[in-house]
N, CA, C and O atoms as a GROMACS GRO file, in nm:
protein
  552
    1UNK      N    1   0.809   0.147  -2.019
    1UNK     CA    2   0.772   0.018  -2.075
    1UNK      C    3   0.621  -0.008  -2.077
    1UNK      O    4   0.566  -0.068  -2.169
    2UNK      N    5   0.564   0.037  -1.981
    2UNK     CA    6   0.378   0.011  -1.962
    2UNK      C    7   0.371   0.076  -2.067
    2UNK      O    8   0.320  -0.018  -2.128
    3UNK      N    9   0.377   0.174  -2.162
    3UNK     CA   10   0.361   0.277  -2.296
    3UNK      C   11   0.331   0.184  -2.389
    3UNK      O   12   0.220   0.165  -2.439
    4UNK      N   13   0.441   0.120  -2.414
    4UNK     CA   14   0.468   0.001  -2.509
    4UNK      C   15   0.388  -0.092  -2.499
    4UNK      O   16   0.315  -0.114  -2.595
    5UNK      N   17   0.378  -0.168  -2.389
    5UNK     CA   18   0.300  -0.316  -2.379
    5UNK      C   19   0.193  -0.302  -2.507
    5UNK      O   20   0.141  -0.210  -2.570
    6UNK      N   21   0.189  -0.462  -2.509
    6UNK     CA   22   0.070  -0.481  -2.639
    6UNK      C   23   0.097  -0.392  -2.774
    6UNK      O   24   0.056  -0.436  -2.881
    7UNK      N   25   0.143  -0.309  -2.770
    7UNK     CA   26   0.162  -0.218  -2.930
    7UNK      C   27   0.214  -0.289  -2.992
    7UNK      O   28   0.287  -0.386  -2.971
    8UNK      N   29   0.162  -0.222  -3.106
    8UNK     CA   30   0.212  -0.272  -3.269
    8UNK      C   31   0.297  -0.132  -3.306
    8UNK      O   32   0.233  -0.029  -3.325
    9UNK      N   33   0.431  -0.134  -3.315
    9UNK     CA   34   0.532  -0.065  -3.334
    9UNK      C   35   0.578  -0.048  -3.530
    9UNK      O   36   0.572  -0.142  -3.609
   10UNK      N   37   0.615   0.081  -3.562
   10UNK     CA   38   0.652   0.073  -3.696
   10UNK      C   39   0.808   0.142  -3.615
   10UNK      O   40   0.808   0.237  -3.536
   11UNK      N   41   0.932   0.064  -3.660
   11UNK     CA   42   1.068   0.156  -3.622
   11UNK      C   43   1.108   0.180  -3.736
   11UNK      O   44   1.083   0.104  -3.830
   12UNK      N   45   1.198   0.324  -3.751
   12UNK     CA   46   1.246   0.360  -3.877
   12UNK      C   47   1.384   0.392  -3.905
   12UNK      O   48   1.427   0.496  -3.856
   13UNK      N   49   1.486   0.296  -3.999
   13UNK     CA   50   1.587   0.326  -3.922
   13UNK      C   51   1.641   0.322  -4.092
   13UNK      O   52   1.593   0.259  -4.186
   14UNK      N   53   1.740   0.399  -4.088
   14UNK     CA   54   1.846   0.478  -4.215
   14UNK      C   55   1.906   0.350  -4.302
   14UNK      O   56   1.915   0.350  -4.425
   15UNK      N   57   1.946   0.234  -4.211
   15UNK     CA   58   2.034   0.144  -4.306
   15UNK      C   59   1.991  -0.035  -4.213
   15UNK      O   60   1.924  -0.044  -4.110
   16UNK      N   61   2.030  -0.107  -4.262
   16UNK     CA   62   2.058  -0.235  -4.199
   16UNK      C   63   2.186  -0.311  -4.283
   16UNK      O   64   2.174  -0.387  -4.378
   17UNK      N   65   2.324  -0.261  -4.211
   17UNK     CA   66   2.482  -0.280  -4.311
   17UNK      C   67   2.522  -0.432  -4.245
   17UNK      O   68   2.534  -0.511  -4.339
   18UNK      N   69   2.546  -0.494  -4.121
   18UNK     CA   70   2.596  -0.611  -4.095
   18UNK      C   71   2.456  -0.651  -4.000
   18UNK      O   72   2.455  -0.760  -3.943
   19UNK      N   73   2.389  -0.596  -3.992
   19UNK     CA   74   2.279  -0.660  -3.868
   19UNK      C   75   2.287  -0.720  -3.736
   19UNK      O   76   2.241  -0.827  -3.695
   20UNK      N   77   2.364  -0.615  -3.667
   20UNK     CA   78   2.362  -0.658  -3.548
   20UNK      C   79   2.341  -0.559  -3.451
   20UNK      O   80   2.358  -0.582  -3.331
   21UNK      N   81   2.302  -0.439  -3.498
   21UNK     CA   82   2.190  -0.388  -3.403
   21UNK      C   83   2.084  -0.358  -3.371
   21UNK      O   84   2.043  -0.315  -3.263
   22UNK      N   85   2.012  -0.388  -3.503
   22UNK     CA   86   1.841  -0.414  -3.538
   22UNK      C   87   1.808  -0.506  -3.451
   22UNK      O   88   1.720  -0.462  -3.376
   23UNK      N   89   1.837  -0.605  -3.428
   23UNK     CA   90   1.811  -0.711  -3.359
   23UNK      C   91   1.836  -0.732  -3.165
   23UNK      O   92   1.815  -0.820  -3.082
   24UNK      N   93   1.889  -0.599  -3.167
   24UNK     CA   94   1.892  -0.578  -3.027
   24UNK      C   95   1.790  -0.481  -2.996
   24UNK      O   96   1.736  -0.485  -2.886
   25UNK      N   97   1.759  -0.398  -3.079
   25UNK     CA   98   1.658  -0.324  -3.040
   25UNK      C   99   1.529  -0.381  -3.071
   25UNK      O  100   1.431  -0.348  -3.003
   26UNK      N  101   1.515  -0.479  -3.184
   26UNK     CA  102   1.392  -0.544  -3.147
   26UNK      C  103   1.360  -0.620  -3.036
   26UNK      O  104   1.250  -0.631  -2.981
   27UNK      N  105   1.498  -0.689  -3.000
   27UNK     CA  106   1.449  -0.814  -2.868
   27UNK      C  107   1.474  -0.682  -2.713
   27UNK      O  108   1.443  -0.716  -2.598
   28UNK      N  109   1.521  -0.562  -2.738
   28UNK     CA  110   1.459  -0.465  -2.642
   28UNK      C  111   1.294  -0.432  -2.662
   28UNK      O  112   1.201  -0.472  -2.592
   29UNK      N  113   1.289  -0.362  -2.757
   29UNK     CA  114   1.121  -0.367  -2.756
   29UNK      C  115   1.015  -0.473  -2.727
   29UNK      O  116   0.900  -0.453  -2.690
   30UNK      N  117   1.093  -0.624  -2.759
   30UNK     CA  118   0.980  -0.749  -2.702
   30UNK      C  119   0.979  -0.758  -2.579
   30UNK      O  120   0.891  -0.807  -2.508
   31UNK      N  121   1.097  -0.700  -2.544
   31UNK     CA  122   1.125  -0.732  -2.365
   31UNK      C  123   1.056  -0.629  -2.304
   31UNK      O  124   1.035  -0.663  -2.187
   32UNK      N  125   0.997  -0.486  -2.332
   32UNK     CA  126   0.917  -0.396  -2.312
   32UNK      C  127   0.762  -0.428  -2.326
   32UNK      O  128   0.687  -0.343  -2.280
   33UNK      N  129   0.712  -0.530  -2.378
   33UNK     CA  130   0.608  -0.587  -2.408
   33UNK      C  131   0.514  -0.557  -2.543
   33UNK      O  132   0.392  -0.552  -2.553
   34UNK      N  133   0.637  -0.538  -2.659
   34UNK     CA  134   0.563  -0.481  -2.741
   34UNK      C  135   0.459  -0.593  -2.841
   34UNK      O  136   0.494  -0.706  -2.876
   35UNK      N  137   0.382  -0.553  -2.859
   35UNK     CA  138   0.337  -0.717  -2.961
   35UNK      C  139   0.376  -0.734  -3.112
   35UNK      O  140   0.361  -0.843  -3.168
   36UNK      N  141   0.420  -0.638  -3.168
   36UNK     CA  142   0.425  -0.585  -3.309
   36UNK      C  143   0.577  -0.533  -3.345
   36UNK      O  144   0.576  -0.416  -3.307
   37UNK      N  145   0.697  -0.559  -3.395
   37UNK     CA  146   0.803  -0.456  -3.432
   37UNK      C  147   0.786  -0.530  -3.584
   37UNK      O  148   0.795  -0.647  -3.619
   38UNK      N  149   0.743  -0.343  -3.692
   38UNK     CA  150   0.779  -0.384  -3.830
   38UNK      C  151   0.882  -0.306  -3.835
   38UNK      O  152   0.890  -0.225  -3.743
   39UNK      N  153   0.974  -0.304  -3.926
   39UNK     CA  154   1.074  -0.238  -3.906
   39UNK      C  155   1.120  -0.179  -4.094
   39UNK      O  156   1.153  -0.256  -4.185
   40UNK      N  157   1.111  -0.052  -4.103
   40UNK     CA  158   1.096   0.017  -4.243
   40UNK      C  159   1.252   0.060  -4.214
   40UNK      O  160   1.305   0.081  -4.104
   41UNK      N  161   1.318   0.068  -4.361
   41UNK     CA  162   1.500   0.090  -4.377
   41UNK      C  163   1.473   0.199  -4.492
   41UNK      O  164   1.417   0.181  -4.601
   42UNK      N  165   1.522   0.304  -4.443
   42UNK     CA  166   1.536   0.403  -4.553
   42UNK      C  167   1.620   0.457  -4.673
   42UNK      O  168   1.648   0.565  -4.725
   43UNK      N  169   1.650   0.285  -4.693
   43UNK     CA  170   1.771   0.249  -4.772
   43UNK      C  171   1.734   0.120  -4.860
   43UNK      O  172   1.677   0.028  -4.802
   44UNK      N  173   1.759   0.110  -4.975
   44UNK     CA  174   1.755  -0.046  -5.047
   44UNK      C  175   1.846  -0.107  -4.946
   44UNK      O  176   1.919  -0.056  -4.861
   45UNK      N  177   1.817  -0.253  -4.983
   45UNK     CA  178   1.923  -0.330  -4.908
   45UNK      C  179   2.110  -0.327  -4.922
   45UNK      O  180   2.158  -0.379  -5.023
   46UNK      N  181   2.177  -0.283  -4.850
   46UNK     CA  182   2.310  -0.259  -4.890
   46UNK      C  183   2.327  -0.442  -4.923
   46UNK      O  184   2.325  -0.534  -4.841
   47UNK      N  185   2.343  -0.449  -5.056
   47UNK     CA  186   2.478  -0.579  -5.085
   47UNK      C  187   2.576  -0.586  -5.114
   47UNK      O  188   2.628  -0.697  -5.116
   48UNK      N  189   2.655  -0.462  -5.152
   48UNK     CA  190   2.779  -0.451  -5.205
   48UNK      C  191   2.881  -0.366  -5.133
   48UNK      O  192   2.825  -0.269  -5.083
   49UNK      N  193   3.012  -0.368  -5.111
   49UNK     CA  194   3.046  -0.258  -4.998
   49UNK      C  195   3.094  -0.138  -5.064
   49UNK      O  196   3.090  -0.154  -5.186
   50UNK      N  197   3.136  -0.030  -5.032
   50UNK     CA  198   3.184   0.128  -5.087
   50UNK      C  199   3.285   0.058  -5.069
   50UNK      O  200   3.317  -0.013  -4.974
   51UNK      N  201   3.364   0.094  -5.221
   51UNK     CA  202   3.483   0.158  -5.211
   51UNK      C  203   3.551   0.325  -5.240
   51UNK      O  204   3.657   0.364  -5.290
   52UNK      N  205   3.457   0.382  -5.194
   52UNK     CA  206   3.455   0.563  -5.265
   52UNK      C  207   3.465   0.633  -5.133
   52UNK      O  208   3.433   0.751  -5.147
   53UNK      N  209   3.497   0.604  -5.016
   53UNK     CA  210   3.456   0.703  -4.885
   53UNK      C  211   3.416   0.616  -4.786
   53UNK      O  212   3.472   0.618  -4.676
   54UNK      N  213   3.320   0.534  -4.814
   54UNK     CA  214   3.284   0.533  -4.683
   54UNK      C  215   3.299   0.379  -4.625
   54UNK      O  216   3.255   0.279  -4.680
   55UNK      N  217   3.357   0.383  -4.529
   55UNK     CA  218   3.367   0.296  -4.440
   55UNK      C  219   3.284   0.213  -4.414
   55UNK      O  220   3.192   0.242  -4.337
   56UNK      N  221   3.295   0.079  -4.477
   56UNK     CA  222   3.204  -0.014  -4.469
   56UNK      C  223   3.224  -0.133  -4.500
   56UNK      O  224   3.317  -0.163  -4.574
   57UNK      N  225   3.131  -0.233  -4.445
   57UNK     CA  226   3.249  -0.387  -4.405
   57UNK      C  227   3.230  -0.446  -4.560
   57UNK      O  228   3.158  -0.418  -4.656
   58UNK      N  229   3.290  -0.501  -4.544
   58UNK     CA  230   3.355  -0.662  -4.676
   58UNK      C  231   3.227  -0.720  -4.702
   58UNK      O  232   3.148  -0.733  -4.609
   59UNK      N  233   3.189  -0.769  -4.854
   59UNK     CA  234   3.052  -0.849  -4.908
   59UNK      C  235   3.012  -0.938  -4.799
   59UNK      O  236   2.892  -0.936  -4.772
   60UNK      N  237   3.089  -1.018  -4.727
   60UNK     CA  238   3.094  -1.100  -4.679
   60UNK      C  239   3.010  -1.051  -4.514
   60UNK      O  240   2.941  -1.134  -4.454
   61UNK      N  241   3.019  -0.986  -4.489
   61UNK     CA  242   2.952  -0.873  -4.363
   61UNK      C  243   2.854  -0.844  -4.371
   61UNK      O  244   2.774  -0.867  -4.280
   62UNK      N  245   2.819  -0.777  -4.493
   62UNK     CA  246   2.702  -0.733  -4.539
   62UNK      C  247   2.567  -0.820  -4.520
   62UNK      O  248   2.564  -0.914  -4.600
   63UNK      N  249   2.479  -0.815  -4.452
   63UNK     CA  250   2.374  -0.924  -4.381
   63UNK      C  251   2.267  -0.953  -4.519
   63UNK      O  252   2.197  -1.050  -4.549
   64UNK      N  253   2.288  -0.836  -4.576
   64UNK     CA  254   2.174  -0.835  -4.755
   64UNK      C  255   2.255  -0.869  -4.853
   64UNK      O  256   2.207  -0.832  -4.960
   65UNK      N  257   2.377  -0.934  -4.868
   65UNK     CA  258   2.479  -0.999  -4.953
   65UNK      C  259   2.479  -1.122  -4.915
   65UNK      O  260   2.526  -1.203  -4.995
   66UNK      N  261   2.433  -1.166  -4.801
   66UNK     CA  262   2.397  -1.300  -4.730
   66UNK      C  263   2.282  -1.365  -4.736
   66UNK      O  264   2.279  -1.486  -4.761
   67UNK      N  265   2.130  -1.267  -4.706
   67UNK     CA  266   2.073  -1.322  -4.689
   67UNK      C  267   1.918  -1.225  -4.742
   67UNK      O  268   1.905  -1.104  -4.757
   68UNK      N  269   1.801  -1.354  -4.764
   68UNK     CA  270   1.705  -1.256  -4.831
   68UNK      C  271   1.667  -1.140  -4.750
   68UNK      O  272   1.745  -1.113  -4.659
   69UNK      N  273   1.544  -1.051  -4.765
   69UNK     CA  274   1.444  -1.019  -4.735
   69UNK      C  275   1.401  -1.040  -4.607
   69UNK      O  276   1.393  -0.972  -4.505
   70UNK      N  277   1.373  -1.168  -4.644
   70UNK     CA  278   1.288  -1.251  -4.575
   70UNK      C  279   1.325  -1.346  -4.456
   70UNK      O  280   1.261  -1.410  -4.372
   71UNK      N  281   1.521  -1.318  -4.501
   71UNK     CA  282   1.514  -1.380  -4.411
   71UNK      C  283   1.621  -1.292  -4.334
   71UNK      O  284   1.693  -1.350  -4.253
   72UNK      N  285   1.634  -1.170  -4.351
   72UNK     CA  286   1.719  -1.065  -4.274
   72UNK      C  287   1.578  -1.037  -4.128
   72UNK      O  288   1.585  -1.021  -4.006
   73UNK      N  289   1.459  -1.045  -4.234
   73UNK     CA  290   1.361  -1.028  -4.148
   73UNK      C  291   1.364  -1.099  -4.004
   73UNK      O  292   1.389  -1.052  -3.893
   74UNK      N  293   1.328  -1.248  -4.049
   74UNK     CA  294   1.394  -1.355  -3.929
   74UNK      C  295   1.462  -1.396  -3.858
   74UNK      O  296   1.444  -1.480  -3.771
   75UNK      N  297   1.596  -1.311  -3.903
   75UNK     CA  298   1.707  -1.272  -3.833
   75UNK      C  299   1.708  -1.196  -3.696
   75UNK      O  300   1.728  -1.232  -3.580
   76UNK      N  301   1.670  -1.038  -3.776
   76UNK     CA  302   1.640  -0.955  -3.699
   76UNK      C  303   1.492  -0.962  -3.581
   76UNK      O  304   1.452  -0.867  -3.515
   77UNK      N  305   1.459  -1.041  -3.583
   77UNK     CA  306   1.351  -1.120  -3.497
   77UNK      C  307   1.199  -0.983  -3.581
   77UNK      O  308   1.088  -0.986  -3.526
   78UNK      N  309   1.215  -0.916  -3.665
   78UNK     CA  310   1.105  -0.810  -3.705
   78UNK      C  311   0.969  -0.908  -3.706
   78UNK      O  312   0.986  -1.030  -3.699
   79UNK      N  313   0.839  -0.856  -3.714
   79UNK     CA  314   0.699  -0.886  -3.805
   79UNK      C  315   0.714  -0.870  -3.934
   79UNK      O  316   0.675  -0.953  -4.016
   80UNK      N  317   0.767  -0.770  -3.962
   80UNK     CA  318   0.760  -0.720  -4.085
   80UNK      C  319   0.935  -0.631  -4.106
   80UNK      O  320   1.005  -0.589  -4.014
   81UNK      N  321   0.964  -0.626  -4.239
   81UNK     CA  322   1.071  -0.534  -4.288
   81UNK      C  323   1.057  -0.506  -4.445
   81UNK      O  324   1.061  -0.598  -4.526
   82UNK      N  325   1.039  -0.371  -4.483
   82UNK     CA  326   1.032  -0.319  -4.568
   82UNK      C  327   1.160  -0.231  -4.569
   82UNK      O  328   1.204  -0.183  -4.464
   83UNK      N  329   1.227  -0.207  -4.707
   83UNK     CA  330   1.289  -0.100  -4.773
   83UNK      C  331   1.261  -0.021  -4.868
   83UNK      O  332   1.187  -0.048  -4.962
   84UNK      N  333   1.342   0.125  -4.844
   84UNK     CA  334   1.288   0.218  -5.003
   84UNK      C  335   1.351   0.136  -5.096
   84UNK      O  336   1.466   0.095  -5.078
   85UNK      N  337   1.285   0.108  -5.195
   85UNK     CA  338   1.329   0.121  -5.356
   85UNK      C  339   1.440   0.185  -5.400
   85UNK      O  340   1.441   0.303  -5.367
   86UNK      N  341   1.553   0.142  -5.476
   86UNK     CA  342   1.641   0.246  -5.560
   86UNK      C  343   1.514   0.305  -5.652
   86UNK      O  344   1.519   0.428  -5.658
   87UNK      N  345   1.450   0.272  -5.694
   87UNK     CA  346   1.330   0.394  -5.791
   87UNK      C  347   1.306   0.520  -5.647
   87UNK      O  348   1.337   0.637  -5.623
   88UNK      N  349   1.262   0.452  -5.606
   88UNK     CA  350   1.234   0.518  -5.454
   88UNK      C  351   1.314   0.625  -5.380
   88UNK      O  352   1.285   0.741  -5.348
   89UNK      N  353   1.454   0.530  -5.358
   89UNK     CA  354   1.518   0.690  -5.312
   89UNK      C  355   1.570   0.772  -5.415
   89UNK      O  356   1.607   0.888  -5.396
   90UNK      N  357   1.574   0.710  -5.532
   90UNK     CA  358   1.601   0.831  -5.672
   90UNK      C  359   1.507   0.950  -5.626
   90UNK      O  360   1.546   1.062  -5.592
   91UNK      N  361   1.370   0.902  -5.633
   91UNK     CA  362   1.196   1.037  -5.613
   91UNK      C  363   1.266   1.088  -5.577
   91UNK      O  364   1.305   1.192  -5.630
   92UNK      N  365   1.339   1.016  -5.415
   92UNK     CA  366   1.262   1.106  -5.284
   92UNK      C  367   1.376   1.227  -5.293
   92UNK      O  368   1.336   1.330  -5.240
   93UNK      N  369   1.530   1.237  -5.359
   93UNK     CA  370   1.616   1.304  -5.369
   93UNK      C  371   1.546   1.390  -5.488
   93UNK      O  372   1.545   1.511  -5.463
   94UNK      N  373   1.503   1.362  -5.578
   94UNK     CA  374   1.448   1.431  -5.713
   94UNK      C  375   1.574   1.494  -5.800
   94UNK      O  376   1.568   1.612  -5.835
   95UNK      N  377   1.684   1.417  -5.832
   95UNK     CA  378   1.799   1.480  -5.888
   95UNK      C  379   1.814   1.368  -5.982
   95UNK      O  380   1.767   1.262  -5.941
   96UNK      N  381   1.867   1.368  -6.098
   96UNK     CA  382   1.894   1.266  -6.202
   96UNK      C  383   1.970   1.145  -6.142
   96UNK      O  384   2.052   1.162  -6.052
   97UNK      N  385   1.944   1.037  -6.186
   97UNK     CA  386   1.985   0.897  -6.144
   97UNK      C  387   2.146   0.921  -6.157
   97UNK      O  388   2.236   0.923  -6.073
   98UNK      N  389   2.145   0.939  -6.301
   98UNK     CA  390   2.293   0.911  -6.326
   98UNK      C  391   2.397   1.007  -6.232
   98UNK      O  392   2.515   0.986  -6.262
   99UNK      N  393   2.381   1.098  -6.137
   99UNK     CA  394   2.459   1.186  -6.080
   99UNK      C  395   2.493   1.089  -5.905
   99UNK      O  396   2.559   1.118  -5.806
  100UNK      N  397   2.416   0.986  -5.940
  100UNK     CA  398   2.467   0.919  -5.771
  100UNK      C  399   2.527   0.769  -5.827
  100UNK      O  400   2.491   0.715  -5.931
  101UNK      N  401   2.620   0.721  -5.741
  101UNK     CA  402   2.714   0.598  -5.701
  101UNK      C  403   2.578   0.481  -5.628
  101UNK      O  404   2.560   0.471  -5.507
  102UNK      N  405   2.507   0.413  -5.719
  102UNK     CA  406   2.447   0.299  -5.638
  102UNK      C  407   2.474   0.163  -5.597
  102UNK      O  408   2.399   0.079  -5.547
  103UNK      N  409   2.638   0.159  -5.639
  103UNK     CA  410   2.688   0.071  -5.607
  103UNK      C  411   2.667  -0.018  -5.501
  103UNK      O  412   2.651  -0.137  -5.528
  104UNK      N  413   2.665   0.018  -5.392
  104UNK     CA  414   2.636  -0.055  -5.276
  104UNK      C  415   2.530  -0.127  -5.264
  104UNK      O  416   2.524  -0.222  -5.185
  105UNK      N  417   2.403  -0.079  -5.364
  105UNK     CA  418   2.253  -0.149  -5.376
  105UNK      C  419   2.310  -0.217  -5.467
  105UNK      O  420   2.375  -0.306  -5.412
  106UNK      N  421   2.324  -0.223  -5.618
  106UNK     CA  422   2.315  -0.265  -5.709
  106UNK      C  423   2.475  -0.332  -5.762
  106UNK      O  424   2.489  -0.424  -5.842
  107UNK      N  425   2.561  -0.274  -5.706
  107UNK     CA  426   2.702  -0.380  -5.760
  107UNK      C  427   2.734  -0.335  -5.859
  107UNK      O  428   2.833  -0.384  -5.913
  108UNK      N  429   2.673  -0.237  -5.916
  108UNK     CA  430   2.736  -0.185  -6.045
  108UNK      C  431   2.806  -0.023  -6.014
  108UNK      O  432   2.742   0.075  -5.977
  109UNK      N  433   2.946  -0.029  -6.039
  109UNK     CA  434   3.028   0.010  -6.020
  109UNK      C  435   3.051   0.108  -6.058
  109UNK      O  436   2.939   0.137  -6.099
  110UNK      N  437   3.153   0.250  -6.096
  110UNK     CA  438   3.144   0.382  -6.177
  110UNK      C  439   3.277   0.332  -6.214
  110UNK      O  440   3.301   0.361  -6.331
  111UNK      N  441   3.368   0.271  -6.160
  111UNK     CA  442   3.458   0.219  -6.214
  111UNK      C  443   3.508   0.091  -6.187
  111UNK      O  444   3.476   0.061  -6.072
  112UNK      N  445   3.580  -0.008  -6.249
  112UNK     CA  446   3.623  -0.115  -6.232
  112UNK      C  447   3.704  -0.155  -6.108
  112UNK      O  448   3.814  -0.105  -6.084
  113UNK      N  449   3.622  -0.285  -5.998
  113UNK     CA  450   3.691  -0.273  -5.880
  113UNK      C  451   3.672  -0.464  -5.840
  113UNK      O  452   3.581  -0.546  -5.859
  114UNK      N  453   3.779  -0.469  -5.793
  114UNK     CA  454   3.761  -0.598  -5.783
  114UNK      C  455   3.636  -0.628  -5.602
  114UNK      O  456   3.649  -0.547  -5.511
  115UNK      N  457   3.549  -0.728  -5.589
  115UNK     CA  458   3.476  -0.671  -5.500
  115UNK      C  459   3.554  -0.719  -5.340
  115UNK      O  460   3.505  -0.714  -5.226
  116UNK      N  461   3.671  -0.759  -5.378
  116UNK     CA  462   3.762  -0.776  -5.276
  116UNK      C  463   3.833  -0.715  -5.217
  116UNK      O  464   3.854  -0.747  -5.100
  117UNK      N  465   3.897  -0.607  -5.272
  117UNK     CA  466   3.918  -0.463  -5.286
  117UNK      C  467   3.919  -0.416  -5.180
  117UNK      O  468   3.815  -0.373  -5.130
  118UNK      N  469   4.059  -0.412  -5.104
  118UNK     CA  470   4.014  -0.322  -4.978
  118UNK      C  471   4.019  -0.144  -4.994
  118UNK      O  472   4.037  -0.108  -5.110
  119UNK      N  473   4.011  -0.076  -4.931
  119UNK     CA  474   3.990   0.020  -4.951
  119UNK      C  475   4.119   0.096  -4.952
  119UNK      O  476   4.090   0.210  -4.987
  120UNK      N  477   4.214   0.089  -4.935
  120UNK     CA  478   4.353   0.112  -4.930
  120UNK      C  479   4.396   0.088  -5.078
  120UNK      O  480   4.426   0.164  -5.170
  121UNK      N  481   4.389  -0.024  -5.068
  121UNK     CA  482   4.393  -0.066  -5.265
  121UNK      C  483   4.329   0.076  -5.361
  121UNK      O  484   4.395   0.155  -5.429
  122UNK      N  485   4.214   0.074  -5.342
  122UNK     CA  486   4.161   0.237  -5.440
  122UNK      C  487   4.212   0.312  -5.411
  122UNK      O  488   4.246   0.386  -5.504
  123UNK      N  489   4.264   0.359  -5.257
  123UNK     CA  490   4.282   0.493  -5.238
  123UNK      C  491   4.400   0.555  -5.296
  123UNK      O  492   4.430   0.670  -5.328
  124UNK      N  493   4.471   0.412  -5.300
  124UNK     CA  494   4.630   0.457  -5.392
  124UNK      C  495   4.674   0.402  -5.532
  124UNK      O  496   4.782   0.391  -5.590
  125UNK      N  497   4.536   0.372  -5.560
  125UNK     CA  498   4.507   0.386  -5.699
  125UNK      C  499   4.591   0.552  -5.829
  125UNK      O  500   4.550   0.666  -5.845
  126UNK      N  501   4.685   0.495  -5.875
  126UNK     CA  502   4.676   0.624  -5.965
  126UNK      C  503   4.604   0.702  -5.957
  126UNK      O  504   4.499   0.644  -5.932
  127UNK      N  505   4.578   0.858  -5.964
  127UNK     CA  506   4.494   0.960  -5.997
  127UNK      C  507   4.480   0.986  -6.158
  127UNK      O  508   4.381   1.009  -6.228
  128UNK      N  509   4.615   0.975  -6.187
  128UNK     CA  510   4.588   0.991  -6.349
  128UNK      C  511   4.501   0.935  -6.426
  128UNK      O  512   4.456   0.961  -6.538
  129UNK      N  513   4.480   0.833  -6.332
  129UNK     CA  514   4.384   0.705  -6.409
  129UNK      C  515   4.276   0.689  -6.423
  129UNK      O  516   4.214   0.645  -6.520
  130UNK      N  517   4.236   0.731  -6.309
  130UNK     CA  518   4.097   0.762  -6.312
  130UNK      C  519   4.063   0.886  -6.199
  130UNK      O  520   4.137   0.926  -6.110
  131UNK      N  521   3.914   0.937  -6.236
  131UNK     CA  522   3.892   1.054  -6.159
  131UNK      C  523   3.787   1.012  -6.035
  131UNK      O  524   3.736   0.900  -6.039
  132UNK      N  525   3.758   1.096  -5.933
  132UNK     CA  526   3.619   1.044  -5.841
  132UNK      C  527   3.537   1.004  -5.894
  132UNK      O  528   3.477   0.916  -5.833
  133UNK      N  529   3.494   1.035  -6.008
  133UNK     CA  530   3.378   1.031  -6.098
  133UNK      C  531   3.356   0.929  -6.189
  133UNK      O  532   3.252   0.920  -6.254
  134UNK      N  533   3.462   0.842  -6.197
  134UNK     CA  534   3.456   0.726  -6.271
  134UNK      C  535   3.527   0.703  -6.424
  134UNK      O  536   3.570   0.601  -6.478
  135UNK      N  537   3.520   0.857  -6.475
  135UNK     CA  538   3.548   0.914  -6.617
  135UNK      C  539   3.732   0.869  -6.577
  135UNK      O  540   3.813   0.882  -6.485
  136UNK      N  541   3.724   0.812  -6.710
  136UNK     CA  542   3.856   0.792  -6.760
  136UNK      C  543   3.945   0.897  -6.765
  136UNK      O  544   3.937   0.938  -6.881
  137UNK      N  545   4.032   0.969  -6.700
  137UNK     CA  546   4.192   1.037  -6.781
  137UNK      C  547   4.238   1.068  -6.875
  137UNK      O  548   4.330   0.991  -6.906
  138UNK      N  549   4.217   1.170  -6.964
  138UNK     CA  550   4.345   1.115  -7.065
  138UNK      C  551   4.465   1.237  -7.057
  138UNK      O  552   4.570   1.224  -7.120
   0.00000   0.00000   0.00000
């Protein structure tokens, strides 16, 4: 903890999905004496939830379907919070846009889903109907 005291901290962390553990590790680092936590997400803000795989809570959970920026910031007790860009993590992968699911940033879908939708609901979704990929059946 003497390491820490007085610093100005940058933490770097993969996602912020319901926000409730950002905020423990910042009010750990204040309690270490840090003076500074900005906190960089290597993710746009999730607002929308997967329904394709992955396990992840209801719109309603989602802390960036709730709330700004600005004020996930204030939440999470941060100085600062920055995220990559969807332009951004397109670069940083360097593979064509259209080959990824950004649903979860952006709400726009590969196929039609109600956003209530539990995940059980898709999974036994017809196959004929549609493919992983979004492309229609015929």
């Amino acid at each position: 903890p003497q390491m820490l005291e007085g610093k100005r901290l940058v933490v770097v962390d993969d996602s912020i999905v319901r926000g409730t553990t950002t905020p423990q590790v910042v009010k750990l680092l204040r309690r270490a004496g840090v003076k500074e936590v900005h906190m960089r997400i290597c993710a746009p803000p999730i607002r929308y939830p997967c329904f394709f795989g992955v396990d992840m809570a209801t719109r309603w959970e989602l802390i960036a379907a709730q709330k700004t920026v600005a004020e996930v910031r204030d939440f999470i007790g941060a100085d600062s919070l920055g995220h990559l860009s969807i332009d951004g993590l397109i670069k940083a992968v360097a593979l064509p846009k259209d080959i990824f699911c950004l649903a979860c940033f952006t709400g726009d879908y590969p196929i039609p889903v109600q956003l209530e939708m539990d995940k059980l609901a898709l999974e036994t979704m017809p196959s004929e109907e549609y493919s992983p990929f979004g492309i229609k059946q015929r």
